[in-house]
Backbone atoms as SQL, in Angstrom:
CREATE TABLE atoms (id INTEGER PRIMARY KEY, chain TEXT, resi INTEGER, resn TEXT, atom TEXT, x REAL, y REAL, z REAL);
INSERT INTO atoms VALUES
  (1, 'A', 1, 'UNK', 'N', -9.842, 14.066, -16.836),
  (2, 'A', 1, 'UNK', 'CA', -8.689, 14.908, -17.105),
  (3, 'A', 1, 'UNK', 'C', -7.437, 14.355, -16.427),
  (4, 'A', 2, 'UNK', 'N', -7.252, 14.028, -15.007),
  (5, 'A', 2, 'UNK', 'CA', -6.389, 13.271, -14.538),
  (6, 'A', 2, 'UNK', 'C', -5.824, 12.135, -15.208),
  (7, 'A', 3, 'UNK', 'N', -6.564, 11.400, -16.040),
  (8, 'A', 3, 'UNK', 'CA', -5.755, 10.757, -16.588),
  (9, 'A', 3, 'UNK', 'C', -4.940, 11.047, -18.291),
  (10, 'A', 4, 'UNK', 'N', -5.162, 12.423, -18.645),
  (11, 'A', 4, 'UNK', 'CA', -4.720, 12.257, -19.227),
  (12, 'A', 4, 'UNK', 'C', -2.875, 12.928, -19.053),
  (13, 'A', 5, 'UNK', 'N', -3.377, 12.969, -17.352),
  (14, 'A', 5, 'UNK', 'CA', -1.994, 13.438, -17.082),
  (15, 'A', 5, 'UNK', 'C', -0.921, 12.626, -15.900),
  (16, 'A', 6, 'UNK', 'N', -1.092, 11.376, -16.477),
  (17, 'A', 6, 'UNK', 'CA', -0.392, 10.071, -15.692),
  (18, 'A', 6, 'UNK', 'C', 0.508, 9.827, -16.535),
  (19, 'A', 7, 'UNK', 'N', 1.328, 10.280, -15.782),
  (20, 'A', 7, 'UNK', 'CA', 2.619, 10.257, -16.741),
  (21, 'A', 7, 'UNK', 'C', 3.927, 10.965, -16.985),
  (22, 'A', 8, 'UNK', 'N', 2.642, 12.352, -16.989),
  (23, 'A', 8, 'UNK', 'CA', 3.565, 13.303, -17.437),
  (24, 'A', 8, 'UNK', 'C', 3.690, 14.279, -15.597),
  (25, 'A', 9, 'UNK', 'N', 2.304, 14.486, -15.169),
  (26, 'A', 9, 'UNK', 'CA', 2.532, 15.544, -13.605),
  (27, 'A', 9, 'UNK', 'C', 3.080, 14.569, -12.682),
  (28, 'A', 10, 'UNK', 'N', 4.020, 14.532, -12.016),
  (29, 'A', 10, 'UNK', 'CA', 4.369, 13.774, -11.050),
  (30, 'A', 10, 'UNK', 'C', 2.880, 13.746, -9.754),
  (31, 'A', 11, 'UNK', 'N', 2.480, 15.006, -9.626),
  (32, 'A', 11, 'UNK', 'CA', 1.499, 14.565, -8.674),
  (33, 'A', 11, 'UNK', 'C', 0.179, 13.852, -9.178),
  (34, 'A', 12, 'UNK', 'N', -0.152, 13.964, -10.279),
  (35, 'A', 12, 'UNK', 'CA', -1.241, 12.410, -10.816),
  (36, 'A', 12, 'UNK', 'C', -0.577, 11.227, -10.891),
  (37, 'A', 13, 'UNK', 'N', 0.925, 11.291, -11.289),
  (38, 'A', 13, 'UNK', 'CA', 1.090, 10.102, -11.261),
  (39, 'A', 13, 'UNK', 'C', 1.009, 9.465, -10.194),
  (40, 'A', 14, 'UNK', 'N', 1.431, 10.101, -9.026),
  (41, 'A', 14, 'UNK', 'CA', 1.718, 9.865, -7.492),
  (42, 'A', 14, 'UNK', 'C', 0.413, 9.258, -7.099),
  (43, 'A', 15, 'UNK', 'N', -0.343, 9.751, -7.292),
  (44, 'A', 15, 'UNK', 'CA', -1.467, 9.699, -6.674),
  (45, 'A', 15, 'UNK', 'C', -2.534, 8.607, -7.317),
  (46, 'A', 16, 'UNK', 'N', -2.261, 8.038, -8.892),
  (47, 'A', 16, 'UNK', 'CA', -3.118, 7.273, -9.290),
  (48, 'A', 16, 'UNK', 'C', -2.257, 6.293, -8.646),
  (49, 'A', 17, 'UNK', 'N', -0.978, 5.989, -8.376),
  (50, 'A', 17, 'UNK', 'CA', -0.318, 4.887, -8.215),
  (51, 'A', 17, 'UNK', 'C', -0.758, 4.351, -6.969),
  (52, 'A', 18, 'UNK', 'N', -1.274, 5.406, -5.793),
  (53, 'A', 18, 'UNK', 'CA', -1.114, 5.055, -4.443),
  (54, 'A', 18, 'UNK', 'C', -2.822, 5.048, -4.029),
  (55, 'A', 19, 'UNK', 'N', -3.769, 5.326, -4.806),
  (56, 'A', 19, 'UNK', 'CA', -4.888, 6.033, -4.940),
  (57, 'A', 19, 'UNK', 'C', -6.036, 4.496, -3.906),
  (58, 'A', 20, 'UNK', 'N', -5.752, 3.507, -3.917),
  (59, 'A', 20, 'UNK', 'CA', -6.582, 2.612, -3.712),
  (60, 'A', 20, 'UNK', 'C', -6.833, 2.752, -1.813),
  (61, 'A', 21, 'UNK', 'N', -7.663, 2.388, -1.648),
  (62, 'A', 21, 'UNK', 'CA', -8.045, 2.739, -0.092),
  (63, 'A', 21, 'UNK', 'C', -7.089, 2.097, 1.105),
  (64, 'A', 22, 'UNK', 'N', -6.720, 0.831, 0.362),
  (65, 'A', 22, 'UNK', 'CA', -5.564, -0.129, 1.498),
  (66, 'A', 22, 'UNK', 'C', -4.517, 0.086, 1.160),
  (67, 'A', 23, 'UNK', 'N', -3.989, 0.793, -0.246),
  (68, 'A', 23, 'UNK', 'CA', -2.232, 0.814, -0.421),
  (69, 'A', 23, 'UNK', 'C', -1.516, 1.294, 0.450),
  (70, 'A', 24, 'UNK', 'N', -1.594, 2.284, 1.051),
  (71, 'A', 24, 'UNK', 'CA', -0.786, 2.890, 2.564),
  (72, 'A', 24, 'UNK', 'C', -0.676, 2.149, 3.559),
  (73, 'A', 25, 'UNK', 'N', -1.512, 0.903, 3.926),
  (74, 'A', 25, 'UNK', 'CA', -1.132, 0.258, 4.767),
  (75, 'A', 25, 'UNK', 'C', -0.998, -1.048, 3.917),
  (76, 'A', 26, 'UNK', 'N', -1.054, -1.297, 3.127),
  (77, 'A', 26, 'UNK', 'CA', -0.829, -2.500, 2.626),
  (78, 'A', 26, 'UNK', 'C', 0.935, -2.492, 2.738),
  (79, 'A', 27, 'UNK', 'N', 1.098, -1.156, 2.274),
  (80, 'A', 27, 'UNK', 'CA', 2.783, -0.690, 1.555),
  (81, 'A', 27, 'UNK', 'C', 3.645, -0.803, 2.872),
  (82, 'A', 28, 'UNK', 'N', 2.838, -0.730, 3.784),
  (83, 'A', 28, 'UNK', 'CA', 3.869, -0.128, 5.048),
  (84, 'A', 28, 'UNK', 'C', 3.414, -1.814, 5.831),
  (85, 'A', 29, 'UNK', 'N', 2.903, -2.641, 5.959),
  (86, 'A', 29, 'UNK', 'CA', 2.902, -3.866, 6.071),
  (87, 'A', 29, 'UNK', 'C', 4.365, -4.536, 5.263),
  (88, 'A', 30, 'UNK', 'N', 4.308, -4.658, 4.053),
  (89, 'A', 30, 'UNK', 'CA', 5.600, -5.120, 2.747),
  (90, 'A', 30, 'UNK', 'C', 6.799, -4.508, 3.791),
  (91, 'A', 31, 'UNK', 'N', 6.533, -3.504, 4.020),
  (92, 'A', 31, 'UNK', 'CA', 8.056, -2.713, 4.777),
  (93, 'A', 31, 'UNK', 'C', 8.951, -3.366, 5.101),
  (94, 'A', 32, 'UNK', 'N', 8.075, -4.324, 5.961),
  (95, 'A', 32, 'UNK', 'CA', 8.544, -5.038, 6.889),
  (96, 'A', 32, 'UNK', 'C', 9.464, -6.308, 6.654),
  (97, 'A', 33, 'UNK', 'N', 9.278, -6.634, 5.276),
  (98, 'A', 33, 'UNK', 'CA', 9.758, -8.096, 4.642),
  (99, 'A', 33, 'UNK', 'C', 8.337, -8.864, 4.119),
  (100, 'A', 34, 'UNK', 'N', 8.415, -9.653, 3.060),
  (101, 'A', 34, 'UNK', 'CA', 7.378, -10.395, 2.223),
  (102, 'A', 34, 'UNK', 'C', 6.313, -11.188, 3.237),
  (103, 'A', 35, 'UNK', 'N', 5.454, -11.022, 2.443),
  (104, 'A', 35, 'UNK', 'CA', 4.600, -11.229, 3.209),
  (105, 'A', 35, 'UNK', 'C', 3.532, -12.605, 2.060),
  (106, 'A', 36, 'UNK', 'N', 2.660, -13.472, 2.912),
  (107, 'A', 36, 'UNK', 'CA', 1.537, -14.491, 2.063),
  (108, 'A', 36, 'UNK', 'C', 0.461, -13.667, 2.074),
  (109, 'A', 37, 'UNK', 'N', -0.249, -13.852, 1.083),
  (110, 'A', 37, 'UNK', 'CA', -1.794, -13.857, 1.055),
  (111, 'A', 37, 'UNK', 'C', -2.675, -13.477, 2.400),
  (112, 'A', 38, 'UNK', 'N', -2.699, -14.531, 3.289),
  (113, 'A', 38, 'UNK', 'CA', -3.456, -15.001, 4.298),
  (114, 'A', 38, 'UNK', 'C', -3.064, -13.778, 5.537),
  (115, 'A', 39, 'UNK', 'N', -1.597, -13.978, 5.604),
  (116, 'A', 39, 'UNK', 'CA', -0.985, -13.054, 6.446),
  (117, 'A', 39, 'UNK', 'C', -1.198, -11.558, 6.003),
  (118, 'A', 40, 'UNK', 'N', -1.418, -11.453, 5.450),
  (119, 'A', 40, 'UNK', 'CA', -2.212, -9.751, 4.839),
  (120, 'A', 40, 'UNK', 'C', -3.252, -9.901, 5.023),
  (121, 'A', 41, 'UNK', 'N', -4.101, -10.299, 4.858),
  (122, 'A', 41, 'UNK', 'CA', -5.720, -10.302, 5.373),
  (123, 'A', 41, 'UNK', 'C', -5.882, -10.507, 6.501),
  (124, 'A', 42, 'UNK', 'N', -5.059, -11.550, 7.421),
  (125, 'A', 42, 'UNK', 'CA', -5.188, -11.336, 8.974),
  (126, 'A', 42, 'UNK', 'C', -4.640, -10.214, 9.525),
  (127, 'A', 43, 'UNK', 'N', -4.044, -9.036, 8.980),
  (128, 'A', 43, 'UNK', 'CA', -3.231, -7.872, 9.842),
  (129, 'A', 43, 'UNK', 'C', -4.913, -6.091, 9.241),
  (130, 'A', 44, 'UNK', 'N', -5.469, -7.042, 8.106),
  (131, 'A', 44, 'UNK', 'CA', -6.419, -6.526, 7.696),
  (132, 'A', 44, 'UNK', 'C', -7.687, -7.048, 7.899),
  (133, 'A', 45, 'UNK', 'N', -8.294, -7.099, 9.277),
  (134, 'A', 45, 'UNK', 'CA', -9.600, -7.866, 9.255),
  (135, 'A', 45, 'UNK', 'C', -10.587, -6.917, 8.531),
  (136, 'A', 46, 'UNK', 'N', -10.725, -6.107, 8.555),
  (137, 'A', 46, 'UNK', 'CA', -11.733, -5.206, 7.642),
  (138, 'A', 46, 'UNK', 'C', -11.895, -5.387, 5.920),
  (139, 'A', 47, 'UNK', 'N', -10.816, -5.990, 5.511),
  (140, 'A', 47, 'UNK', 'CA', -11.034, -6.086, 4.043),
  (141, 'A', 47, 'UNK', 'C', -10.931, -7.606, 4.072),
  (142, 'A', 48, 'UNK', 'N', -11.909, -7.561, 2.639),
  (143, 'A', 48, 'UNK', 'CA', -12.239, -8.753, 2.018),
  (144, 'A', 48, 'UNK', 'C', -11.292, -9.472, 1.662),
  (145, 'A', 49, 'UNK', 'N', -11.718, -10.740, 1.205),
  (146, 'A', 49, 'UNK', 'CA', -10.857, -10.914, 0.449),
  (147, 'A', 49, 'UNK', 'C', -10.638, -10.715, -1.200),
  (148, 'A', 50, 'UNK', 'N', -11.378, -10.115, -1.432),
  (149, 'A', 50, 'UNK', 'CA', -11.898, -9.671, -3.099),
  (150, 'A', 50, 'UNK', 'C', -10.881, -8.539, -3.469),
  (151, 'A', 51, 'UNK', 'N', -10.788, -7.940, -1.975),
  (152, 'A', 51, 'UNK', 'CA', -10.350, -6.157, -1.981),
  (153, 'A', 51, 'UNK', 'C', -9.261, -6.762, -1.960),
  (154, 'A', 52, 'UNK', 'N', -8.654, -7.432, -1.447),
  (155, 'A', 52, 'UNK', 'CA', -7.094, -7.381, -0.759),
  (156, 'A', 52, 'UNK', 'C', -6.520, -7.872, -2.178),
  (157, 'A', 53, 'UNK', 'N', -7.372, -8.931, -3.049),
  (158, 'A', 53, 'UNK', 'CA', -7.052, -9.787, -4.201),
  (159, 'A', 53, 'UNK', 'C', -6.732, -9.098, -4.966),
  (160, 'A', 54, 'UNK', 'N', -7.678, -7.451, -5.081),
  (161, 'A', 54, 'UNK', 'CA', -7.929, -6.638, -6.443),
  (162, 'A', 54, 'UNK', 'C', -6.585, -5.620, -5.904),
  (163, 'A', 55, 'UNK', 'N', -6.650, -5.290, -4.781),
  (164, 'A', 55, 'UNK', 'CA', -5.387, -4.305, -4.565),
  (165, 'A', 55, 'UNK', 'C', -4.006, -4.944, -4.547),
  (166, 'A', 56, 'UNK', 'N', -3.689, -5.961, -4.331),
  (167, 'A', 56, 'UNK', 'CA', -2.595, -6.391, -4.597),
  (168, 'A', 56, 'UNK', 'C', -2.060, -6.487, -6.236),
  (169, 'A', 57, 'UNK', 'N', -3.253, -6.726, -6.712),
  (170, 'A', 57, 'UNK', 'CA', -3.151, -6.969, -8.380),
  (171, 'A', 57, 'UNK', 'C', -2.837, -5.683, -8.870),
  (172, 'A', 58, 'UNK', 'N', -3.470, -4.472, -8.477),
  (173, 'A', 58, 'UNK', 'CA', -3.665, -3.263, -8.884),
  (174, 'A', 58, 'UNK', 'C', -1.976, -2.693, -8.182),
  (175, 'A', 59, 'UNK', 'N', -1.349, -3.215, -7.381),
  (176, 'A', 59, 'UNK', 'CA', 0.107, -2.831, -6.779),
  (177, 'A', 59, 'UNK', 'C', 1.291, -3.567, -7.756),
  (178, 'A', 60, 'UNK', 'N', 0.596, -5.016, -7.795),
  (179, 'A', 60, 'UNK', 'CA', 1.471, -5.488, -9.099),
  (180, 'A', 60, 'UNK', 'C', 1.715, -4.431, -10.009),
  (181, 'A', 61, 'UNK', 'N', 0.421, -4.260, -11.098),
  (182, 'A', 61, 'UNK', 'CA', 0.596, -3.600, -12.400),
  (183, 'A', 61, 'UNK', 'C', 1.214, -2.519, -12.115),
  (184, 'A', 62, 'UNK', 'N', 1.138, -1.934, -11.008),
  (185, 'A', 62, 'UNK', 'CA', 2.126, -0.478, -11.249),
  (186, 'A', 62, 'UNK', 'C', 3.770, -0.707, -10.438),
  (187, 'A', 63, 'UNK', 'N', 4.013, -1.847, -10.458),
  (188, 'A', 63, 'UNK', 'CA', 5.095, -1.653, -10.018),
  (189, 'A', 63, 'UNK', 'C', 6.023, -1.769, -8.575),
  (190, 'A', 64, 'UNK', 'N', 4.662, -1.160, -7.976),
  (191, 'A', 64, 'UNK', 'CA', 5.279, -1.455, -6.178),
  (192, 'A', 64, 'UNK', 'C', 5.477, -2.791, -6.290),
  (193, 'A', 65, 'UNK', 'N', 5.101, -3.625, -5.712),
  (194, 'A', 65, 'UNK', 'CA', 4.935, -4.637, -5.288),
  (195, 'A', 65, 'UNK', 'C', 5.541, -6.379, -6.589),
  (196, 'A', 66, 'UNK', 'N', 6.550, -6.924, -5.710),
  (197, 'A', 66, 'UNK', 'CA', 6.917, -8.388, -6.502),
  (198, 'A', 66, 'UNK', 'C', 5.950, -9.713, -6.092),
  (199, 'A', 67, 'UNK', 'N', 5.425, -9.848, -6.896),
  (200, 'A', 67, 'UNK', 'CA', 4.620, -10.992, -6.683),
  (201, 'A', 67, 'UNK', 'C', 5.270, -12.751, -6.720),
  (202, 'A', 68, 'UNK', 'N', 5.671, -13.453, -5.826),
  (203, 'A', 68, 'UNK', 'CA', 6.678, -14.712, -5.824),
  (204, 'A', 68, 'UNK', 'C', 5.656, -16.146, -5.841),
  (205, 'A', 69, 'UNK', 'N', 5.463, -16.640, -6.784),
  (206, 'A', 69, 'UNK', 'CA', 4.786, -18.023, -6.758),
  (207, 'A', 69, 'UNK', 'C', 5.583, -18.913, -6.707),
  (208, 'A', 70, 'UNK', 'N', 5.727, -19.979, -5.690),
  (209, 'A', 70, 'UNK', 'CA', 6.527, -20.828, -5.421),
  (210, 'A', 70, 'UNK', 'C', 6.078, -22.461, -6.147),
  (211, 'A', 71, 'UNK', 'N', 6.941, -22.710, -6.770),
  (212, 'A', 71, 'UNK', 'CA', 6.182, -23.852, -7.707),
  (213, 'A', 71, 'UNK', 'C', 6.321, -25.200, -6.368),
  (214, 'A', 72, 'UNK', 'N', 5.339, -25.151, -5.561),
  (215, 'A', 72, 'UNK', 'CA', 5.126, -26.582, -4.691),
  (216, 'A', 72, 'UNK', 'C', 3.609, -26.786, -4.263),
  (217, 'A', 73, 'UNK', 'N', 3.282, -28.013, -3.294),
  (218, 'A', 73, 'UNK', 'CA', 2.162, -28.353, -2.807),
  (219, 'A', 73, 'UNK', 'C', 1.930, -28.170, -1.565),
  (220, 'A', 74, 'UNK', 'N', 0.973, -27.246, -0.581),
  (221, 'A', 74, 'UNK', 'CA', -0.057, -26.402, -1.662),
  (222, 'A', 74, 'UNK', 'C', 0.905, -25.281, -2.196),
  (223, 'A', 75, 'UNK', 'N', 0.409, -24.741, -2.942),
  (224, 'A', 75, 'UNK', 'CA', 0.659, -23.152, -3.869),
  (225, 'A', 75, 'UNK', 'C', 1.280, -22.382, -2.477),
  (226, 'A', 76, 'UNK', 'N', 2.397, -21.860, -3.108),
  (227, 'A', 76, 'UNK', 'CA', 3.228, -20.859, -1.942),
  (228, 'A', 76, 'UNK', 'C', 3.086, -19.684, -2.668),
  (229, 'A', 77, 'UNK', 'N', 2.551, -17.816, -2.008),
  (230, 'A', 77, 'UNK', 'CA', 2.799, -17.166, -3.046),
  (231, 'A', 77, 'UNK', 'C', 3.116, -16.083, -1.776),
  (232, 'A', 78, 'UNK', 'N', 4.182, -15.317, -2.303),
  (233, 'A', 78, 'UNK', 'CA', 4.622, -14.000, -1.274),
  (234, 'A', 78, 'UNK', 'C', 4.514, -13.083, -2.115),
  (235, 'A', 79, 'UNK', 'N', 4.308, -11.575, -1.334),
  (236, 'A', 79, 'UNK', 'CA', 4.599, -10.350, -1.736),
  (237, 'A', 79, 'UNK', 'C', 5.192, -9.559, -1.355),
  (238, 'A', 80, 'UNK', 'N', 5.655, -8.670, -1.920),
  (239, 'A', 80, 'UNK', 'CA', 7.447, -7.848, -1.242),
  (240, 'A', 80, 'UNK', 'C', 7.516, -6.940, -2.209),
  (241, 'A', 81, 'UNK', 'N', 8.130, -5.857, -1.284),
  (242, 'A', 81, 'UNK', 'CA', 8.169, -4.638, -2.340),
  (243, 'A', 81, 'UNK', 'C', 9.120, -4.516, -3.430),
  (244, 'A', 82, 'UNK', 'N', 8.665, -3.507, -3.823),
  (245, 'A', 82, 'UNK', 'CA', 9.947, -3.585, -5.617),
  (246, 'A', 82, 'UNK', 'C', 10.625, -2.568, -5.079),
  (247, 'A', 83, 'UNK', 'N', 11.900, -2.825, -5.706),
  (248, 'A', 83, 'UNK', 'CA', 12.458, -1.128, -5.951),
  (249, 'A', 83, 'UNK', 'C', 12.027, 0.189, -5.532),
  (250, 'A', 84, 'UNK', 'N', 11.276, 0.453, -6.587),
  (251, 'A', 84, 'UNK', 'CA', 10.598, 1.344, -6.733),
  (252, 'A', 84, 'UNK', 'C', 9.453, 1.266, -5.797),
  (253, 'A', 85, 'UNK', 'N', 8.696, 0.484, -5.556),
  (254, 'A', 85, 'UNK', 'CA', 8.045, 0.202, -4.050),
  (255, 'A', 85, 'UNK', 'C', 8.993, 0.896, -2.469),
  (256, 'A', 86, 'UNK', 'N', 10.116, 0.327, -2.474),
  (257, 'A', 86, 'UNK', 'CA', 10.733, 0.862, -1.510),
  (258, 'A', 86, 'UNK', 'C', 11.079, 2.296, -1.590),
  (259, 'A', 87, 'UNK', 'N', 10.949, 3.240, -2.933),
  (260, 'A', 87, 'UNK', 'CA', 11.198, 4.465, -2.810),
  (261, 'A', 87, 'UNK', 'C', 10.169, 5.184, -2.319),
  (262, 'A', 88, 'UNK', 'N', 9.309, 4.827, -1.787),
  (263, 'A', 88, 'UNK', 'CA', 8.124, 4.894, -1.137),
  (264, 'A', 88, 'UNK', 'C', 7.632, 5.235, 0.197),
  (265, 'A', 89, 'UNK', 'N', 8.966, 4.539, 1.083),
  (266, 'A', 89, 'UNK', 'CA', 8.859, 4.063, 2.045),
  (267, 'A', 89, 'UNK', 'C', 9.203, 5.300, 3.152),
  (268, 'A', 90, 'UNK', 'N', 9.887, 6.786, 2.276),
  (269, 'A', 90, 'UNK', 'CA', 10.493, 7.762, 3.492),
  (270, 'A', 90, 'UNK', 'C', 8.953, 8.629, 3.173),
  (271, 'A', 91, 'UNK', 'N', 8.145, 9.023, 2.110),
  (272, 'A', 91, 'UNK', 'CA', 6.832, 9.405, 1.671),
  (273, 'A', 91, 'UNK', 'C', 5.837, 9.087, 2.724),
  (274, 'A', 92, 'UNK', 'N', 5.850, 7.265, 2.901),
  (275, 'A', 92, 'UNK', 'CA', 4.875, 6.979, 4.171),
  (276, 'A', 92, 'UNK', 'C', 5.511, 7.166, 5.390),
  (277, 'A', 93, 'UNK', 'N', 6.830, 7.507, 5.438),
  (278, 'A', 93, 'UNK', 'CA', 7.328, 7.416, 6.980),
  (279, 'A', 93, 'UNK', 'C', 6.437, 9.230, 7.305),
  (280, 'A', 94, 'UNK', 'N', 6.624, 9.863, 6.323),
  (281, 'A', 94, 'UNK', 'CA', 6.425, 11.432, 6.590),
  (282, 'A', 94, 'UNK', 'C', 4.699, 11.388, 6.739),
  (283, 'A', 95, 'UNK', 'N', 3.739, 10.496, 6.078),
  (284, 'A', 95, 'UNK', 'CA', 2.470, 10.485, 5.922),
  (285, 'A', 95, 'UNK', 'C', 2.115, 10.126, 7.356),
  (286, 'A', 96, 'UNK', 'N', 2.990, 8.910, 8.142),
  (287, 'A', 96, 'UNK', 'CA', 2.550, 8.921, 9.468),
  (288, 'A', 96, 'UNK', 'C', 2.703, 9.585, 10.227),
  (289, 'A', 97, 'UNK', 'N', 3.905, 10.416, 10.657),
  (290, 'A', 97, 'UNK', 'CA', 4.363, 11.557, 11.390),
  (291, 'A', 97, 'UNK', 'C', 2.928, 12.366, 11.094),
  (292, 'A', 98, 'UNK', 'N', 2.784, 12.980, 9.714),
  (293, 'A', 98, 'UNK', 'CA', 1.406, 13.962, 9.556),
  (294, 'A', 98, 'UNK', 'C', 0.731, 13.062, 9.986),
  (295, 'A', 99, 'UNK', 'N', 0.049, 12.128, 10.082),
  (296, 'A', 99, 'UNK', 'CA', -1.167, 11.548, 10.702),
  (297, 'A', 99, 'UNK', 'C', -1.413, 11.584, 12.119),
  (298, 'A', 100, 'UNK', 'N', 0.048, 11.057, 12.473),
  (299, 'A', 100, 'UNK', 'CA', 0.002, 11.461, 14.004),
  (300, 'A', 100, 'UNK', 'C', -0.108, 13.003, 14.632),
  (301, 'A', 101, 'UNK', 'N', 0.597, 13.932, 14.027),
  (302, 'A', 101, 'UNK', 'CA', 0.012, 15.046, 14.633),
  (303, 'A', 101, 'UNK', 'C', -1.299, 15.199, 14.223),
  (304, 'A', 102, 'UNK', 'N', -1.687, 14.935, 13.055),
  (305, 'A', 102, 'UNK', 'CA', -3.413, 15.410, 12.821),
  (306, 'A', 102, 'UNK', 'C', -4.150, 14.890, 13.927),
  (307, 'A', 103, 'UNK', 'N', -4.118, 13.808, 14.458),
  (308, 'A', 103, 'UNK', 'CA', -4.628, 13.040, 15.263),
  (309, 'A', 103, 'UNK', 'C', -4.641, 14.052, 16.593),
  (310, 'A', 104, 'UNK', 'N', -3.452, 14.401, 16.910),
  (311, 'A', 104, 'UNK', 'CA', -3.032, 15.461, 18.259),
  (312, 'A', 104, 'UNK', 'C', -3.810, 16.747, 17.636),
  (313, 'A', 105, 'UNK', 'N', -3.994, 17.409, 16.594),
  (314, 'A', 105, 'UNK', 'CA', -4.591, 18.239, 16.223),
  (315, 'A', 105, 'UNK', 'C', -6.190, 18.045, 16.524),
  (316, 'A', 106, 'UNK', 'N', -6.942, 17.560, 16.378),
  (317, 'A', 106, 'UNK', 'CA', -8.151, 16.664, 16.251),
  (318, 'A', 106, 'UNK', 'C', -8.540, 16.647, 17.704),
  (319, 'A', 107, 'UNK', 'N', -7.792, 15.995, 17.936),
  (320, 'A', 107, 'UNK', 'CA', -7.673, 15.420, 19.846),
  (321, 'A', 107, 'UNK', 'C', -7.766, 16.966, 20.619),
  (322, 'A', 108, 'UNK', 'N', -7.185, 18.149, 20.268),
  (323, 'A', 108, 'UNK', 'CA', -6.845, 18.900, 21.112),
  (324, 'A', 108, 'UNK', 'C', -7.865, 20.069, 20.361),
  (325, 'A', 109, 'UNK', 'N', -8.598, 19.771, 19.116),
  (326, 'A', 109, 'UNK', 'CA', -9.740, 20.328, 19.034),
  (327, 'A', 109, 'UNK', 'C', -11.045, 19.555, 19.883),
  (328, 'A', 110, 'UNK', 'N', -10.706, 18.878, 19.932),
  (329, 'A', 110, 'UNK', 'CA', -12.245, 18.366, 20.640),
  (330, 'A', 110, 'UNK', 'C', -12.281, 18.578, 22.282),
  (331, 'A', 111, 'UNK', 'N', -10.789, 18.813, 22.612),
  (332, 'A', 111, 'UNK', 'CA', -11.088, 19.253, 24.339),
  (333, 'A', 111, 'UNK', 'C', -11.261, 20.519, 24.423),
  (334, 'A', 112, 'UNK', 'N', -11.015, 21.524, 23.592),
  (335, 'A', 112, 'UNK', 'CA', -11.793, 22.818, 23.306),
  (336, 'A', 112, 'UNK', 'C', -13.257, 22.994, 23.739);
């Protein structure tokens, strides 16, 4: 059913766009200025490289993310946010603020 409402509800759309397990930190990595291949997987030791391959691809097609192939030897390729990638960026500023208090929430349930 969700998909047949990508498109039209802003919150499916929102959410298929951002839906992959690394985009929140992938997105807030880009923040920072373009980034290689290699240098994303070293700030991500937990993901593969299969994952990082398939989520970057999956950030392409929707838009966040500019993909830059540099025509030299070896292959140069950066990634950097789009536009519309950067409208993104006050969404995750507010997602960390909530994370961080959840965290203080969490924290101050368990000394209970």
């Amino acid at each position: 059913m969700a998909k047949d409402w990508y498109g039209i509800c802003p919150y499916i759309t929102a959410q298929k766009v951002v839906h992959g397990k690394w985009t929140i930190l992938i997105m807030h990595y880009l923040s920072k200025g373009p980034l290689r291949f290699n240098q994303l997987l070293r700030m991500l030791p937990a993901m593969t490289h299969a994952a990082l391959s398939k989520q970057l691809r999956q950030l392409e097609q929707f838009g966040l993310i500019i993909r830059t192939e540099y025509p030299q030897v070896p292959p140069k390729v950066e990634y950097e946010l789009s536009d519309i990638g950067r409208e993104l960026m006050p969404t995750l500023c507010q997602l960390r603020q909530f994370g961080a208090k959840y965290i203080e929430h969490i924290n101050s349930k368990q000394a209970d």
